[in-house]
VOGU-3710 file (C-alpha; in Angstrom, 3 decimals, decimal comma):
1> xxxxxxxxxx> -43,784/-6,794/2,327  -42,849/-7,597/6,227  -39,793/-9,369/5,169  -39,108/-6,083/3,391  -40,101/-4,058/6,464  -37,392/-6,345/8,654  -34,723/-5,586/6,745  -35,245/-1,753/6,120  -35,415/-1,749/10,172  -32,309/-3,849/10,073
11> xxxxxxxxxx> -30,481/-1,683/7,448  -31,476/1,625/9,651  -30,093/0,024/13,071  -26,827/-1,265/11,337  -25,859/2,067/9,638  -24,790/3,710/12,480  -22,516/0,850/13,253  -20,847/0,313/9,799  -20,505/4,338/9,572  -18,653/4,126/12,736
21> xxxxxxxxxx> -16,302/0,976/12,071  -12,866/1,639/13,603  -9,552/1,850/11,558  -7,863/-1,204/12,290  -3,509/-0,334/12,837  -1,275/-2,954/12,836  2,015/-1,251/14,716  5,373/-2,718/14,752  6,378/-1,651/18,186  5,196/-0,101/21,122
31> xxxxxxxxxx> 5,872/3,481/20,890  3,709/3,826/17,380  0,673/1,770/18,900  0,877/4,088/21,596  1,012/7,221/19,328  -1,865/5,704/17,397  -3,834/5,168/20,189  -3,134/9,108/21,069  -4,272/10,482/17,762  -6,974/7,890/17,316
41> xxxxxxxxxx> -8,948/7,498/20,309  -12,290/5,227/19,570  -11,989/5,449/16,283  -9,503/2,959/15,726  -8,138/-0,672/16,958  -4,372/-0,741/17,372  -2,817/-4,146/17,422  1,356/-3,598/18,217  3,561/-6,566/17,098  5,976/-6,431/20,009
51> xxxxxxxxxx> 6,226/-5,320/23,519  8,199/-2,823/25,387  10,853/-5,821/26,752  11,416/-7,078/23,629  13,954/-6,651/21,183  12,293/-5,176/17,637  15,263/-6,353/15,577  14,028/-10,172/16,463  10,366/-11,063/16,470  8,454/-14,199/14,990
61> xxxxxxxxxx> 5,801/-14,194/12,314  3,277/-15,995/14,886  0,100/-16,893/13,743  -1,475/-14,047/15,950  0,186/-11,275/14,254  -0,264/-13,106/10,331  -4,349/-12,247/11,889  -4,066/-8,882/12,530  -1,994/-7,888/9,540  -5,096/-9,631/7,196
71> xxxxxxxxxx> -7,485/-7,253/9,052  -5,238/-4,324/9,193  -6,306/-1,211/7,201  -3,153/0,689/7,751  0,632/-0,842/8,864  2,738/1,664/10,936  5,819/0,616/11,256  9,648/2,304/12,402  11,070/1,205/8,653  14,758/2,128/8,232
81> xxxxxxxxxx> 15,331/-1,550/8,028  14,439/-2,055/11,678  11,900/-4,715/11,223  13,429/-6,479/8,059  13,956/-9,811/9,119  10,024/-10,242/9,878  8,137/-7,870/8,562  8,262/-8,392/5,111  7,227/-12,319/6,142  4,066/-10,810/7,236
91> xxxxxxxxxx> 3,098/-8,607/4,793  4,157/-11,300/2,002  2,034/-14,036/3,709  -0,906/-11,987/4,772  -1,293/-7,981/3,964  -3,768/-6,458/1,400  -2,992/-4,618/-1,177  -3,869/-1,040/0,508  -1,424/-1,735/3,358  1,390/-2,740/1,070
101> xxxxxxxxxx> 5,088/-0,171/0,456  3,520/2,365/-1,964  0,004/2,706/-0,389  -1,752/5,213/1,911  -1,943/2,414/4,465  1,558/1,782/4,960  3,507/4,096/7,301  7,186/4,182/8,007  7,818/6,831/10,869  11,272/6,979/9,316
111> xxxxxxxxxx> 10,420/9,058/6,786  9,140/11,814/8,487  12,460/12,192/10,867  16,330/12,391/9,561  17,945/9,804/9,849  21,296/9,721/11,779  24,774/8,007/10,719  23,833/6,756/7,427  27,033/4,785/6,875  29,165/5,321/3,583
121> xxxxxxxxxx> 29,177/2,031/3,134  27,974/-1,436/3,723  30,017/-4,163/4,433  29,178/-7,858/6,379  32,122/-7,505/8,460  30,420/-3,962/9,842  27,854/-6,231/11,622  24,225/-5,666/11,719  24,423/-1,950/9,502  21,420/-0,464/8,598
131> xxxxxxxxxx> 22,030/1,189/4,953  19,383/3,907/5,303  20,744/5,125/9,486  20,305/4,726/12,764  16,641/3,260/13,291  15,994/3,924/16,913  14,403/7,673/16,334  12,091/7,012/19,120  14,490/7,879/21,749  14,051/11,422/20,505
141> xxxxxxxxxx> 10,300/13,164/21,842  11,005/15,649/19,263  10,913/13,068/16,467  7,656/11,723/18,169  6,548/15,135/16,851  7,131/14,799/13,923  6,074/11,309/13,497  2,568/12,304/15,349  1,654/15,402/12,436  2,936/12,354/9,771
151> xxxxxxxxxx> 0,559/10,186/10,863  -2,485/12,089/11,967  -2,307/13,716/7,930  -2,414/10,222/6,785  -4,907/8,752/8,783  -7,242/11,715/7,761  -6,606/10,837/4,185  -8,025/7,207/4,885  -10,812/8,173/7,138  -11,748/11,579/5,797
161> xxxxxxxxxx> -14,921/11,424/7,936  -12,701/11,720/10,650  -10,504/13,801/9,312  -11,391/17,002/12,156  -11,250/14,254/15,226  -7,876/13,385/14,271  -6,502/16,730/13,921  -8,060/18,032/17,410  -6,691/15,172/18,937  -3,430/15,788/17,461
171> xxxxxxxxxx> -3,479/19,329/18,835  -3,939/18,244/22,482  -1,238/15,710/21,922  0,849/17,805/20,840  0,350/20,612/23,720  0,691/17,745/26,651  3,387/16,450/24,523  5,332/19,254/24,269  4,846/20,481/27,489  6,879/17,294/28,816
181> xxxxxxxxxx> 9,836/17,842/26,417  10,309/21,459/27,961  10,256/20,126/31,452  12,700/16,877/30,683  15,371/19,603/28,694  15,061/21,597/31,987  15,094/18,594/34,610  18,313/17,274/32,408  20,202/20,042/31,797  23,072/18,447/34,083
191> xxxxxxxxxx> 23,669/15,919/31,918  24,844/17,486/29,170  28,224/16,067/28,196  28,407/13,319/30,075  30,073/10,317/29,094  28,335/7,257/28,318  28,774/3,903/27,543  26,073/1,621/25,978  25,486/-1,588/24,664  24,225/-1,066/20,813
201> xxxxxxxxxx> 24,246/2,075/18,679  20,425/2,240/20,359  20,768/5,761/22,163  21,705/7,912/19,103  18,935/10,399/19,327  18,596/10,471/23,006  22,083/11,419/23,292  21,638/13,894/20,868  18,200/15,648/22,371  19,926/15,750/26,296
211> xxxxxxxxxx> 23,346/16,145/25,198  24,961/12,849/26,171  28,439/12,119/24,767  28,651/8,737/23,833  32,389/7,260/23,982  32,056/3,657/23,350  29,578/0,927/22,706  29,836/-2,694/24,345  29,145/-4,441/21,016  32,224/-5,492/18,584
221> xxxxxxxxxx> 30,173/-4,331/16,176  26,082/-3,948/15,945  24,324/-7,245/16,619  27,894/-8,942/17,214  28,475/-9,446/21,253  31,778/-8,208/22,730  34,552/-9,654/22,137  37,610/-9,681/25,049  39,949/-7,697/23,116  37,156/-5,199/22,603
231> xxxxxxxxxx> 35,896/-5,249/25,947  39,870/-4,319/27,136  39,809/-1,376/24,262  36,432/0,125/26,150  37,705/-0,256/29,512  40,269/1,948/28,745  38,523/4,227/26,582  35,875/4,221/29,374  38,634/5,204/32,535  39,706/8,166/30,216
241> xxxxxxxxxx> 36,742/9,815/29,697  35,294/9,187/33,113  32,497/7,129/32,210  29,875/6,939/35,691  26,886/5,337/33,191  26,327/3,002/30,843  23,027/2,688/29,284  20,910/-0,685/28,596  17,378/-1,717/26,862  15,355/-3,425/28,747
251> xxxxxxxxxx> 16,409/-6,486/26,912  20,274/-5,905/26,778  22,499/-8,445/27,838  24,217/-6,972/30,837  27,448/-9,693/32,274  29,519/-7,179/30,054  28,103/-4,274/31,435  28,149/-5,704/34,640  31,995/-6,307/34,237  32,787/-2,426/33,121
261> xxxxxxxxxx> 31,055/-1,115/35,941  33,101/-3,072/37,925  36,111/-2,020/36,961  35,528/1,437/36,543  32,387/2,251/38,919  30,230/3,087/37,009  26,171/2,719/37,388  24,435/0,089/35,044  21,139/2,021/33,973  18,339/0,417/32,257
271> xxxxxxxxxx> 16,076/2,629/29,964  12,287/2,372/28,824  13,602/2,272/25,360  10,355/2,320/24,519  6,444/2,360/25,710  6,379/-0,528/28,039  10,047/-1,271/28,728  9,786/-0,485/32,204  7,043/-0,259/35,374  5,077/2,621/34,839
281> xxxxxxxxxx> 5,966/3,692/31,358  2,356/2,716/29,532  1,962/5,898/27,753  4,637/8,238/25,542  4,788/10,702/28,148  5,509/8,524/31,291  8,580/6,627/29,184  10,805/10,039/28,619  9,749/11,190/32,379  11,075/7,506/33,339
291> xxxxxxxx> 14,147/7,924/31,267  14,980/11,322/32,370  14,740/10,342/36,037  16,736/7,006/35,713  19,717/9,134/34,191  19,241/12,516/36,764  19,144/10,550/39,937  22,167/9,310/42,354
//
């Protein structure tokens, strides 16, 4: 009977703590761990795969990340082919079967944004191509947006307890959120149509939200590195259209940029990119202020 007692009393204290277990997120980059952590607050664990300097297209299957996709209850992720050299690794070697393409608790923030430049066809000899578009939405706040009502509705379909924290949370988000999006437009509004050059077919959606007019990209071809010949095509391409930036990741090689901005004097200008990618940029909001002050100022 008092070994019955002991674990009634035991039962009673731990119910509080199993009702209250977090969600546990495994997120592919930086900018959807951060959004997670937004919508989530204490009720979930985020775990992100990769860090603001590094370059999502490359990452290894380390032993650390085959752990936290085991325990991971949902997998956010960019999709669009971004992560498809290592991603599937992980999710053959160590994801459960709720987490896996076709379940609640797998989330591609692709699908909630259109894509752009779907190419009409794929070829090797185009280079690193992804079939589906242009993965880098997160250049775009507005497609944070969208990403952020994506998420939140399917994070309340896994914890339905939660369900009304999640959508309050959303709803300041999305005020704050949107609040900085109206004061970048305004604080960029001089940049619209301005040439640019940049490295890799990474800007897309930035240019698109400020108005940037991309003329030519440093890369032969995506994931290829220039080439001389093409380096002498966007020189010249570059001095027509009066090129004064060109635009780098944090983990962009620069010696070609380096070399164009010699020649044509322009300023080498390295972006967040993402959450992380640069001093001061730990949350969404700070990495569009950072990027909208690194293009805006002399």
């Amino acid at each position: 009977m008092k070994r019955l007692t002991y674990l009634i009393l035991a039962f009673t204290v731990l119910m509080p703590h199993m009702a209250q277990a977090e969600t546990r997120i495994f997120a592919c980059e930086p900018e959807w761990a951060a959004l997670a952590n937004e919508i989530g607050g204490d009720k979930v664990a985020v775990t992100s795969a990769t860090s603001g300097t590094e370059d999502p297209h490359h990452v290894r299957a380390k032993p650390s990340l085959l752990a936290a996709m085991r325990r991971a209850d949902v997998v956010f992720c960019t999709g669009a082919g971004l992560e498809a050299g290592w991603l599937p690794v992980l999710m053959q070697q160590a994801a459960d079967a709720q987490v896996q393409p076709g379940n609640p608790g797998n989330l591609m923030a692709s699908s909630f944004v259109r894509l752009m430049n779907p190419p009409a066809k794929i070829d090797r000899a185009m280079g690193d191509v992804h079939p589906e578009g242009n993965p880098h939405i997160q250049t775009d706040p507005r497609n944070i947006v969208a990403v952020a009502k994506g998420f939140t509705e399917r994070l309340a379909q896994i914890d339905v307890e939660n369900a009304g924290y999640y959508q309050g949370r959303l709803g300041d988000f999305t005020q704050r959120f949107q609040g900085m999006i109206t004061a970048s437009e305004s604080a960029a509004k001089s940049l619209k149509g301005a040439p640019v050059v940049v490295y890799h077919d990474e800007w897309a959606y930035l240019n698109r939200w400020l108005g940037l007019n991309e003329v030519a990209t440093l890369e032969a071809k995506p994931g290829i590195p220039p080439t001389a010949s093409h380096l002498q095509d966007v020189l010249a391409t570059s001095r027509n259209a009066g090129v004064k930036m060109i635009l780098l990741a944090p983990f962009d090689d620069d010696q070609a940029a380096k070399w164009l901005a010699g020649q044509i004097g322009a300023k080498i200008v390295r972006l967040p990119f993402t959450v992380g990618g640069r001093p001061g940029t730990e949350t969404l909001q700070a990495t569009f202020e950072t990027t909208v002050k690194s293009l805006t100022q002399p």
